[in-house]
Gaussian input, Z-matrix of N, CA and C with variables (Angstrom, degrees):
# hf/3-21g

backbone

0 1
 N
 C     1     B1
 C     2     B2     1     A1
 N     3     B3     2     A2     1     D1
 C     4     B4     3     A3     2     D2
 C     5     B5     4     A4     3     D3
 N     6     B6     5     A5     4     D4
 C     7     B7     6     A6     5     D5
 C     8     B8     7     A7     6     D6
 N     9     B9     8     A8     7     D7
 C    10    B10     9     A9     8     D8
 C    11    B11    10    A10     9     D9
 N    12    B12    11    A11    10    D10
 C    13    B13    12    A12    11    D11
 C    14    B14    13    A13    12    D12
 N    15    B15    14    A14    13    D13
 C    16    B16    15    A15    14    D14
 C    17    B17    16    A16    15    D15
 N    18    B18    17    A17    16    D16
 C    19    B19    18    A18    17    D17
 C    20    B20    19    A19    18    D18
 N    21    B21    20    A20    19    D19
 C    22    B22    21    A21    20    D20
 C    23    B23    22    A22    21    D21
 N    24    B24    23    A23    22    D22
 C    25    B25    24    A24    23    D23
 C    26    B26    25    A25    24    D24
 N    27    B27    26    A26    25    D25
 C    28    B28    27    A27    26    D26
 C    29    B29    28    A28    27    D27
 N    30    B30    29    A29    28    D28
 C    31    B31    30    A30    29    D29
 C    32    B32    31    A31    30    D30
 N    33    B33    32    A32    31    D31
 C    34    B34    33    A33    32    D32
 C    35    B35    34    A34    33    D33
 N    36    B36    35    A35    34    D34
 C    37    B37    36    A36    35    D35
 C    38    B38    37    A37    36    D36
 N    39    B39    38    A38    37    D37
 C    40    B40    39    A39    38    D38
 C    41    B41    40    A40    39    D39
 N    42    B42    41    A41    40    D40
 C    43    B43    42    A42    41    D41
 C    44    B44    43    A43    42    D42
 N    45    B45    44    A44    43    D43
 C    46    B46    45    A45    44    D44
 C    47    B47    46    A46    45    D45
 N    48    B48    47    A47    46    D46
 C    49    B49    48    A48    47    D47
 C    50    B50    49    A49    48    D48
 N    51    B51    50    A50    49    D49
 C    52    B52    51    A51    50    D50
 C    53    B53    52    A52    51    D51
 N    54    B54    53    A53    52    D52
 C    55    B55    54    A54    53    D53
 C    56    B56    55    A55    54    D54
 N    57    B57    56    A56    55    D55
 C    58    B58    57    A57    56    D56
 C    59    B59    58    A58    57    D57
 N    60    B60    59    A59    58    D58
 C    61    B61    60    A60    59    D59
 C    62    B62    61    A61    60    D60
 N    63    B63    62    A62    61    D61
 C    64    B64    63    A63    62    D62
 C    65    B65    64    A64    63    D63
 N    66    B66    65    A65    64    D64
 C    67    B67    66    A66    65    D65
 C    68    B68    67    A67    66    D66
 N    69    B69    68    A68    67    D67
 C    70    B70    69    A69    68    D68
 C    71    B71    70    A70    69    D69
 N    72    B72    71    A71    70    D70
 C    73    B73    72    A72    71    D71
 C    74    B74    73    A73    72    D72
 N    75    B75    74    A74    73    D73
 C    76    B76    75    A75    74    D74
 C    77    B77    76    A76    75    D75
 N    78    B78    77    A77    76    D76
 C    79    B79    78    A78    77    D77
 C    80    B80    79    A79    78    D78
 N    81    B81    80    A80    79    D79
 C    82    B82    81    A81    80    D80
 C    83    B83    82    A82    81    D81
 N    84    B84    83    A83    82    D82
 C    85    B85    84    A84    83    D83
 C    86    B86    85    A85    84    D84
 N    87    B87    86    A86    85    D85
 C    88    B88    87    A87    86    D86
 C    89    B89    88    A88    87    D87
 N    90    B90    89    A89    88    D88
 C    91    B91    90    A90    89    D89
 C    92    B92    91    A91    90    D90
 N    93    B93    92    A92    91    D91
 C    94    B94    93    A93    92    D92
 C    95    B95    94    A94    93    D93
 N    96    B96    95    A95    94    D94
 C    97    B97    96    A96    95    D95
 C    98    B98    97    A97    96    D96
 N    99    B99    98    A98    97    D97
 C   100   B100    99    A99    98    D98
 C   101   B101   100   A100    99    D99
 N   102   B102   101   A101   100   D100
 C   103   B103   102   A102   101   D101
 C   104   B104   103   A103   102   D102
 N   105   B105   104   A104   103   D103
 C   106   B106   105   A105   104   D104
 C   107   B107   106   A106   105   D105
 N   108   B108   107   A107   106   D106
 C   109   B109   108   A108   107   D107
 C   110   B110   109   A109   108   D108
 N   111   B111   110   A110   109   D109
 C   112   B112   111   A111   110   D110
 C   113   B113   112   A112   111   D111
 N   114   B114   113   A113   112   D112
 C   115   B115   114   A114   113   D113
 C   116   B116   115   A115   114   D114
 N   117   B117   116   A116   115   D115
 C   118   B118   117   A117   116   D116
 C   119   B119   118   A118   117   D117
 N   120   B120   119   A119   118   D118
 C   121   B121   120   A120   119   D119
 C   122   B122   121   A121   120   D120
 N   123   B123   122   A122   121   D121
 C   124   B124   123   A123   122   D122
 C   125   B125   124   A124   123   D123
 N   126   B126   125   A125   124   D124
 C   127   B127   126   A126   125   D125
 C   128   B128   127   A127   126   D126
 N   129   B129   128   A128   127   D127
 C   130   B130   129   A129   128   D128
 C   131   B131   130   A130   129   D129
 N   132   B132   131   A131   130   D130
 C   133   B133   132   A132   131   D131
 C   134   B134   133   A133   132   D132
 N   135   B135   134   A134   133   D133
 C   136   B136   135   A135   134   D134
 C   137   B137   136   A136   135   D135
 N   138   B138   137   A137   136   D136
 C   139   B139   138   A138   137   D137
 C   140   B140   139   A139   138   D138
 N   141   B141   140   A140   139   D139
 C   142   B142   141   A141   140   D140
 C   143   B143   142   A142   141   D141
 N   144   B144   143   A143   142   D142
 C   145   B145   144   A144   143   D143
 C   146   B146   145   A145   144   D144
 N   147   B147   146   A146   145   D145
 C   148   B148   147   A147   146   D146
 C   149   B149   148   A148   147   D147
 N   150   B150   149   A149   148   D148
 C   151   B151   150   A150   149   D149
 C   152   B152   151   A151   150   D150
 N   153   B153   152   A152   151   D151
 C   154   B154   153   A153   152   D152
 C   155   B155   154   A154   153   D153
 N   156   B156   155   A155   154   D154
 C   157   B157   156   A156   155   D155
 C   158   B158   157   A157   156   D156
 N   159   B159   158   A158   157   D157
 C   160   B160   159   A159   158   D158
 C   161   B161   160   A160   159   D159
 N   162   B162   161   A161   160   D160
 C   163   B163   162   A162   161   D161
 C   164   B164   163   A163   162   D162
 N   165   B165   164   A164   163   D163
 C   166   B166   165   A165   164   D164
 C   167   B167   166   A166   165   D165
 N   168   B168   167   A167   166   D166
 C   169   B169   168   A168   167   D167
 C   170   B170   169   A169   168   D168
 N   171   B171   170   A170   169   D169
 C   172   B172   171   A171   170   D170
 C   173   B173   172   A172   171   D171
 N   174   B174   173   A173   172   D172
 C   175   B175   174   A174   173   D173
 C   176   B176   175   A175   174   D174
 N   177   B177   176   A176   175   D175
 C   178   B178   177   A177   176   D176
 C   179   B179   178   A178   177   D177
 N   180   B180   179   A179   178   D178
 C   181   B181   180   A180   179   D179
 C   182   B182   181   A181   180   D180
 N   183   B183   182   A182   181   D181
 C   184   B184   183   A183   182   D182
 C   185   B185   184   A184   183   D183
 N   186   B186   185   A185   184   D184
 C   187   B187   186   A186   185   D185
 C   188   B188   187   A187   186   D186
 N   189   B189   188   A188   187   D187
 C   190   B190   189   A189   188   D188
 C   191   B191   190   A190   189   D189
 N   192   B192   191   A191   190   D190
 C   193   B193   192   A192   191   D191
 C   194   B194   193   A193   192   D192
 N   195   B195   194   A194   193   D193
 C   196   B196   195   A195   194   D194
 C   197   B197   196   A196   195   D195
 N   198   B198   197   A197   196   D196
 C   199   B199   198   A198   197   D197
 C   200   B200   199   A199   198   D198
 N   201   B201   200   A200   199   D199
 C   202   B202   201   A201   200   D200
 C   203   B203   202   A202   201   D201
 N   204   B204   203   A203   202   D202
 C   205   B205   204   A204   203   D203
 C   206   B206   205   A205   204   D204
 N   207   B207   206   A206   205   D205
 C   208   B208   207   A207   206   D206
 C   209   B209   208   A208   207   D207
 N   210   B210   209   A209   208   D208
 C   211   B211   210   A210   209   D209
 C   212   B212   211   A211   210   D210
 N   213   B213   212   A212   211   D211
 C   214   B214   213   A213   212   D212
 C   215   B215   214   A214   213   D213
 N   216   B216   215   A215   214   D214
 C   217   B217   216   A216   215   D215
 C   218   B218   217   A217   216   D216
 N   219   B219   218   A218   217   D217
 C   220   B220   219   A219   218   D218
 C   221   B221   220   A220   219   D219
 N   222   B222   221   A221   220   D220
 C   223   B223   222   A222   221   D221
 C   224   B224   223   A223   222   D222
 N   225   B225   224   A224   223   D223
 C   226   B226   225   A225   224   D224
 C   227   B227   226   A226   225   D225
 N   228   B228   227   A227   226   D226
 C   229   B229   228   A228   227   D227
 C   230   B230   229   A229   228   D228
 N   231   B231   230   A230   229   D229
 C   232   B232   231   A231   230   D230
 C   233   B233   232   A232   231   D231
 N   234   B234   233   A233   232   D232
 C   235   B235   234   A234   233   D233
 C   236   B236   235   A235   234   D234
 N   237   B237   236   A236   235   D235
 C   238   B238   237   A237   236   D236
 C   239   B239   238   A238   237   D237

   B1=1.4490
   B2=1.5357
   B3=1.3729
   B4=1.6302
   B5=1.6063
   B6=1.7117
   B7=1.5879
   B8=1.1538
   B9=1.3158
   B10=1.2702
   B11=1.2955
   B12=1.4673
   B13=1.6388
   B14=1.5544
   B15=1.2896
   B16=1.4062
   B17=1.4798
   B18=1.3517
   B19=1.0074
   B20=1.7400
   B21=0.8685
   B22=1.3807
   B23=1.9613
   B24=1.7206
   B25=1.5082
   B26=2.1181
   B27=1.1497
   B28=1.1762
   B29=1.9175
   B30=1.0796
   B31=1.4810
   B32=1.5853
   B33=1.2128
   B34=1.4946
   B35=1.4440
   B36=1.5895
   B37=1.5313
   B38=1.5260
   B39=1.6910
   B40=1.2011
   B41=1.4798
   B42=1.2926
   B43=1.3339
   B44=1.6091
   B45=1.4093
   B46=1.2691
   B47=2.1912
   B48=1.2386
   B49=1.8313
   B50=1.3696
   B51=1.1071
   B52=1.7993
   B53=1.5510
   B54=1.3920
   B55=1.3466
   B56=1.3698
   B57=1.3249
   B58=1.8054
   B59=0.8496
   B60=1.5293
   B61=1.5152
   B62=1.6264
   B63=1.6829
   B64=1.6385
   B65=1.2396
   B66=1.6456
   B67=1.7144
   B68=1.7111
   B69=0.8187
   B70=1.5766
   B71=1.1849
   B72=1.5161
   B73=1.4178
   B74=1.5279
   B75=1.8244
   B76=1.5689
   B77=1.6376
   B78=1.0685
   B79=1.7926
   B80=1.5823
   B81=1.2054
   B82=1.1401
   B83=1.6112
   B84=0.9932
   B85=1.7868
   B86=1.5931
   B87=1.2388
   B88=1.1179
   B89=1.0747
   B90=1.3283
   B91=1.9283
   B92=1.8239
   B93=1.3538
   B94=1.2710
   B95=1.3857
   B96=1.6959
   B97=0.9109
   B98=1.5724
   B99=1.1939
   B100=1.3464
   B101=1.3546
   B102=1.1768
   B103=1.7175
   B104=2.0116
   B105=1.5894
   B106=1.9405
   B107=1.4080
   B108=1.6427
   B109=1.6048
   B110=2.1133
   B111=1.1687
   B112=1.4488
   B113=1.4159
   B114=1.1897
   B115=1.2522
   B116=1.1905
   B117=1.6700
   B118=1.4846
   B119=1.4302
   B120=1.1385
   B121=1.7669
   B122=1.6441
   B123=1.7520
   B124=1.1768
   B125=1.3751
   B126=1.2459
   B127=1.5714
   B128=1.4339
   B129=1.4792
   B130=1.2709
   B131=1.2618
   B132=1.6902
   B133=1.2661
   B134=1.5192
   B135=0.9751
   B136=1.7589
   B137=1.4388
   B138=1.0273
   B139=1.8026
   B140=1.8535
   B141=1.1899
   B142=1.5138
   B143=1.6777
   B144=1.3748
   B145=1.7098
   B146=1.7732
   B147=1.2308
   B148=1.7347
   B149=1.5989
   B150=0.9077
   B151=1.5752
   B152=2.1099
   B153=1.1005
   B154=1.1862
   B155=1.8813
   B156=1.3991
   B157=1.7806
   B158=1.7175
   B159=1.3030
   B160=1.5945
   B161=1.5656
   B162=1.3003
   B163=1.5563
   B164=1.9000
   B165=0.7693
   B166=2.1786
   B167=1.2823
   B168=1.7859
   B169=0.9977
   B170=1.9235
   B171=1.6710
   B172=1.4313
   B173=1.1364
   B174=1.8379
   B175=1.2594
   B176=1.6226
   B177=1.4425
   B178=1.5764
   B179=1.1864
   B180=1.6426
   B181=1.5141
   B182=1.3122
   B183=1.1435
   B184=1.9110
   B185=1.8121
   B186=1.3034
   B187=2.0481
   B188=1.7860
   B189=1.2011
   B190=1.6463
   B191=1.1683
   B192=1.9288
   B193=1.9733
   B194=1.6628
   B195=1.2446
   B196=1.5343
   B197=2.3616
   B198=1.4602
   B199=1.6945
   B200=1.6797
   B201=1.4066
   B202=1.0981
   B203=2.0396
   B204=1.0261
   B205=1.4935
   B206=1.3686
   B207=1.6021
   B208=1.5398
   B209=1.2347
   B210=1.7378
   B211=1.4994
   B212=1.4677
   B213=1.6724
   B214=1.9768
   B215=1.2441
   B216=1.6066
   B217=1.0940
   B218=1.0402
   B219=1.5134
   B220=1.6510
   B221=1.4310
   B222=1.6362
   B223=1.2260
   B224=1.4248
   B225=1.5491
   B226=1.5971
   B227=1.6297
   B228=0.9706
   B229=1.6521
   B230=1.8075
   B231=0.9854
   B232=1.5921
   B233=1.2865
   B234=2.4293
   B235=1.4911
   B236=1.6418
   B237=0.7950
   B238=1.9138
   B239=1.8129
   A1=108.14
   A2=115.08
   A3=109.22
   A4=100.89
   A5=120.39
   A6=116.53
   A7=88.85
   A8=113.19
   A9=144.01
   A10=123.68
   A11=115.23
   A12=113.84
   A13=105.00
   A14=143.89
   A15=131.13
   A16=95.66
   A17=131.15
   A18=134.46
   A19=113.45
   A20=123.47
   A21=144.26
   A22=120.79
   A23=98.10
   A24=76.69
   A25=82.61
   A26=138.07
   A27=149.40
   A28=83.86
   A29=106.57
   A30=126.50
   A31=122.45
   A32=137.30
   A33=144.76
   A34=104.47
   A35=102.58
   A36=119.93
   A37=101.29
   A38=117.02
   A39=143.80
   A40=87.03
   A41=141.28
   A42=151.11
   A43=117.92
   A44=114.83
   A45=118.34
   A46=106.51
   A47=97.88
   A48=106.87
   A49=115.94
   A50=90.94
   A51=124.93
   A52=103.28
   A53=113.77
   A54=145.45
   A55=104.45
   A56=122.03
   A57=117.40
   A58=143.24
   A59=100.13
   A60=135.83
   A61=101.94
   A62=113.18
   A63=120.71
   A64=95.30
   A65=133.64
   A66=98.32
   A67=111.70
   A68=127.79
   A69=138.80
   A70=106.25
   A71=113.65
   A72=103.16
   A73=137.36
   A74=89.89
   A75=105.51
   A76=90.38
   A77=118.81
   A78=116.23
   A79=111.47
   A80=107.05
   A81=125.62
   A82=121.38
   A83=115.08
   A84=114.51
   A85=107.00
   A86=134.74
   A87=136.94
   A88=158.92
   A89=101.73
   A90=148.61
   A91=99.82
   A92=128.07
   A93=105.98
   A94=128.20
   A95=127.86
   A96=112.68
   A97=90.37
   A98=135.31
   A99=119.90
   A100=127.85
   A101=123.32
   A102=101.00
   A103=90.03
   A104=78.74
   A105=99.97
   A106=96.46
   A107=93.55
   A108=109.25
   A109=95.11
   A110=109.34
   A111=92.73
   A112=111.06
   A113=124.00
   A114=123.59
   A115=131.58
   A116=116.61
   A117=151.03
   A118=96.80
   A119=148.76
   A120=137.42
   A121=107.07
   A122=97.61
   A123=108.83
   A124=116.81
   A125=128.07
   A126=111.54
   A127=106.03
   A128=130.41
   A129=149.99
   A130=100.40
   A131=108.03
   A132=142.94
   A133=101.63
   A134=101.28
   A135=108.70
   A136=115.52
   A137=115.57
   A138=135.68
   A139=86.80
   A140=92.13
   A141=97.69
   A142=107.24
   A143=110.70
   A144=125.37
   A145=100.23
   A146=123.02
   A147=113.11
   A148=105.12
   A149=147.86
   A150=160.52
   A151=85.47
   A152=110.80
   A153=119.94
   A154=115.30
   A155=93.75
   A156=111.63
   A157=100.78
   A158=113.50
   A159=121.61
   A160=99.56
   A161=110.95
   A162=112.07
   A163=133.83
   A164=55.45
   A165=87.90
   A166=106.12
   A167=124.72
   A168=154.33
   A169=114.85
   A170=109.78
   A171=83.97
   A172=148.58
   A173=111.14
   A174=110.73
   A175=104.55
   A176=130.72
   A177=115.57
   A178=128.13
   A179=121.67
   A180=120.76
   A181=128.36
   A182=106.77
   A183=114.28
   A184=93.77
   A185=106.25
   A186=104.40
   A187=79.05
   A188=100.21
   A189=113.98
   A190=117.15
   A191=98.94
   A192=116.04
   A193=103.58
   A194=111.84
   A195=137.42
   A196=99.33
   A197=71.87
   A198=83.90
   A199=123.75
   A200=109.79
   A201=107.38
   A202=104.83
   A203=110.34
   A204=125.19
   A205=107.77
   A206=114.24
   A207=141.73
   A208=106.88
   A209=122.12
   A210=120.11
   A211=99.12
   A212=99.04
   A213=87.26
   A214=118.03
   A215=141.99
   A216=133.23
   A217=96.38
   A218=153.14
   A219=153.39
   A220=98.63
   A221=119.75
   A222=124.45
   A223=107.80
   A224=88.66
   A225=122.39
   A226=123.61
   A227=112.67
   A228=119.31
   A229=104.79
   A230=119.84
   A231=121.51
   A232=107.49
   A233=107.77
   A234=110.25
   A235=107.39
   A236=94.30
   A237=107.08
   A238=96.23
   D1=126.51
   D2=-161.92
   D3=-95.10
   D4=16.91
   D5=159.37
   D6=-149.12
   D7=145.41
   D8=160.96
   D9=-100.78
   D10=106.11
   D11=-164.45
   D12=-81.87
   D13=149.64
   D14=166.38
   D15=-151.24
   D16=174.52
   D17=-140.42
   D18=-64.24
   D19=-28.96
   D20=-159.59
   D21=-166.40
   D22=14.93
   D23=-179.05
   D24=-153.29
   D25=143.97
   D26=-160.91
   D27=-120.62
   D28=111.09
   D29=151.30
   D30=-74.11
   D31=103.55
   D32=177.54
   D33=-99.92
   D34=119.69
   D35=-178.16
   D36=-130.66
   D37=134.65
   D38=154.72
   D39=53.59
   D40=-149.74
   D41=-132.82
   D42=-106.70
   D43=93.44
   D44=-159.56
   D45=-94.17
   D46=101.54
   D47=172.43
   D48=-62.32
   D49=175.33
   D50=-177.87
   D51=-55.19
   D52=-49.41
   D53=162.77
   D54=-21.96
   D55=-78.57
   D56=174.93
   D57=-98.60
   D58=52.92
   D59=-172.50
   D60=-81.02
   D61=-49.94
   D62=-169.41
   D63=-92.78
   D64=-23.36
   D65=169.25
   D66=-91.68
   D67=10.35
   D68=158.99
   D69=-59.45
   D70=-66.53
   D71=-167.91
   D72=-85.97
   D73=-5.05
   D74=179.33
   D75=-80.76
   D76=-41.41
   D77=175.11
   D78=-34.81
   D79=-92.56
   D80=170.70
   D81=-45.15
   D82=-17.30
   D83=167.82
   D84=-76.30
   D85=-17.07
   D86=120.35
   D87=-169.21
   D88=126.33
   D89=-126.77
   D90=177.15
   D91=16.73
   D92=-172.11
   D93=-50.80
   D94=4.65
   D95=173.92
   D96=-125.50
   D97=62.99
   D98=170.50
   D99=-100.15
   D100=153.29
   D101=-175.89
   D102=-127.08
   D103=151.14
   D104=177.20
   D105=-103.89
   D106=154.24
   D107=-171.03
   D108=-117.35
   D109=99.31
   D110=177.14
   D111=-104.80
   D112=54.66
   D113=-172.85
   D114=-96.01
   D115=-7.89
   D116=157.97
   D117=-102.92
   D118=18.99
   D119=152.80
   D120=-93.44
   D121=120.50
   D122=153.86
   D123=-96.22
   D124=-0.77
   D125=164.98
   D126=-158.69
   D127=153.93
   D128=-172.95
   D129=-146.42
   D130=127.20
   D131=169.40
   D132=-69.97
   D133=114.11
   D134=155.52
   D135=-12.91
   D136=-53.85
   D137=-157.77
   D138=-65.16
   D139=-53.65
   D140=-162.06
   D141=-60.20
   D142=-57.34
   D143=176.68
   D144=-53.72
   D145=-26.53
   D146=172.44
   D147=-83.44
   D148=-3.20
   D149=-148.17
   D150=-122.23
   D151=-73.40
   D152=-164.30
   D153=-59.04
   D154=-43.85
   D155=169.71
   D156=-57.73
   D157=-57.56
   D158=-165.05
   D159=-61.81
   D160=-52.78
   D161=170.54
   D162=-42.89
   D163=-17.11
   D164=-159.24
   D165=41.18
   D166=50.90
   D167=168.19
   D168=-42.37
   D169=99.45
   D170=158.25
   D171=-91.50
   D172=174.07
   D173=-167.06
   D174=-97.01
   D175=124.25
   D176=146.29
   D177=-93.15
   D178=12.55
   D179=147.80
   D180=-173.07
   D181=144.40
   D182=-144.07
   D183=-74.27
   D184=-173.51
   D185=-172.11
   D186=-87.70
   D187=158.88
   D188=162.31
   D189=-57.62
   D190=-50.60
   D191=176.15
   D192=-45.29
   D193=113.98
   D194=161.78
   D195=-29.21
   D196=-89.70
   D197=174.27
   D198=-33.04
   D199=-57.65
   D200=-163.84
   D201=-75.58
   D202=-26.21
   D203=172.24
   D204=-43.82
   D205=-69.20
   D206=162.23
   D207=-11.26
   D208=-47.38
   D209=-160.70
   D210=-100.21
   D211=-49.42
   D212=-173.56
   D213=-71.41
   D214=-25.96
   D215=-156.54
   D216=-76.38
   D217=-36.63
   D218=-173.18
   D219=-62.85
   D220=-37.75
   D221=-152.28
   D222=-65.21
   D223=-65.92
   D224=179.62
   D225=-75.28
   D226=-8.72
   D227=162.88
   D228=-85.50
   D229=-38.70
   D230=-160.06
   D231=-56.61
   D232=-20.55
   D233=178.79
   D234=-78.40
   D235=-20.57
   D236=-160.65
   D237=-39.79

């Protein structure tokens, strides 16, 4: 399962689809204070990073992947 829901914190592992875009956001619709851990994601679907921006979802830890970090942290800080 490429998220792991737990009480208050969404775990992102290896390659997250289009696919868990609608349980993301039913999560987090309420979870308003929840934070995602993408620190085991090597890739995020668009779908998912518009879910996460709209949320103004925090992060407690950036992807390991250099690159993919590069794109979301501008993304996802700009809600902060």
């Amino acid at each position: 399962m490429p998220i792991e829901f737990k009480k208050n914190r969404a775990l992102f592992r290896d390659e997250v689809s289009v696919e868990e875009a609608e349980a993301l956001l039913e999560w987090l619709q309420t979870r308003p204070t929840a934070k995602v851990d993408l620190s085991a994601c090597s890739h995020l679907h668009t779908a998912n990073l518009q879910v996460l921006m709209t949320a103004k979802a925090g992060v407690s830890n950036w992807p390991k992947n250099a690159e993919l970090r590069s794109w979301l942290e501008p993304a996802l800080k700009s809600g902060e």
